[in-house]
N, C-alpha and C positions, 0 to 999 in steps of 0.2 A: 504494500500500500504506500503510494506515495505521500510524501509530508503533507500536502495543501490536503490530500484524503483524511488524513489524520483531524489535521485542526478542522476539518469542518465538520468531522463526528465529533470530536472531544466539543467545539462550541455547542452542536446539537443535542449530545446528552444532558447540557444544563437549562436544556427549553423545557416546558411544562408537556405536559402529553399535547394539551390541544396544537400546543407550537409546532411540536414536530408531526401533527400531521397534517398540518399546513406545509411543511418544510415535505413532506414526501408527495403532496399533493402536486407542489410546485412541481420537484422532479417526475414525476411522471406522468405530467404536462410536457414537459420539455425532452420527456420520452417519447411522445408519441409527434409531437413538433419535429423529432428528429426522423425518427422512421418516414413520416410522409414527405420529407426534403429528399431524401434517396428513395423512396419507391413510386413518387406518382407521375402519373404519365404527363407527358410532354404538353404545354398549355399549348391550347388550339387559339387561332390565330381569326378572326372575325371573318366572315364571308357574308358578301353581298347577298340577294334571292338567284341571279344570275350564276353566281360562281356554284354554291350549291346544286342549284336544277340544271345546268349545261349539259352535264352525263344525261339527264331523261331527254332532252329537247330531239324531237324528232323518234325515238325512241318506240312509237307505237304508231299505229295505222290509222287514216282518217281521212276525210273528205280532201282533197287537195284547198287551192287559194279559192276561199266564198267569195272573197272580194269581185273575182272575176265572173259569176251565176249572178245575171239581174235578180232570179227568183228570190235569192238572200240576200239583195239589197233595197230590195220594194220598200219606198218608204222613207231611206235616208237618201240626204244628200240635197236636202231644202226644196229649191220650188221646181227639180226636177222632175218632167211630168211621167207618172206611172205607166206604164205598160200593158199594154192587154192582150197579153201572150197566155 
C-alpha cells in the first residue's frame, strides 16, 4: 500500500461511521465515473433528416414523377384552367 493509501485510511478511520460512508459513497461514484470513461461507446456526432434517410431515398418502389400526370395535379397551380380528360 502506498503512503498517500495509508494516510487516507488512517484520516478515514477517525471519521464517524456516517462520514465514512459518505467517504465510500464518494469512491464508488468515482468508481463507476471511471468505468464509463473506458467502456462507452464513441459519442455520435448530430445528423441532419437528410444525412440519416439518404441510405432509404429511393430505396422502395413507387409511382414515378406525379408532377409530370395532369390527373395528380388537377387543381394546383392557380388560375390554370382544368382539364377534361
Amino acid at each position: 500500500m502506498s503512503s498517500l493509501s495509508q494516510q487516507i485510511l488512517q484520516t478515514i478511520e477517525t471519521f464517524a461511521p456516517e462520514e465514512q460512508q459518505q467517504v465510500l459513497d464518494f469512491v464508488e461514484l468515482l468508481e463507476i465515473k471511471r468505468q464509463k470513461t473506458t467502456t462507452t461507446e464513441p459519442e455520435t456526432v448530430p445528423q441532419s433528416f437528410f444525412e440519416v434517410a439518404q441510405f432509404s431515398i429511393g430505396a422502395g418502389e413507387g409511382p414515378g414523377d406525379l408532377s409530370t400526370n395532369p390527373d395528380y395535379m388537377r387543381g394546383y397551380g392557380g388560375n390554370a384552367p382544368e382539364s377534361n380528360c
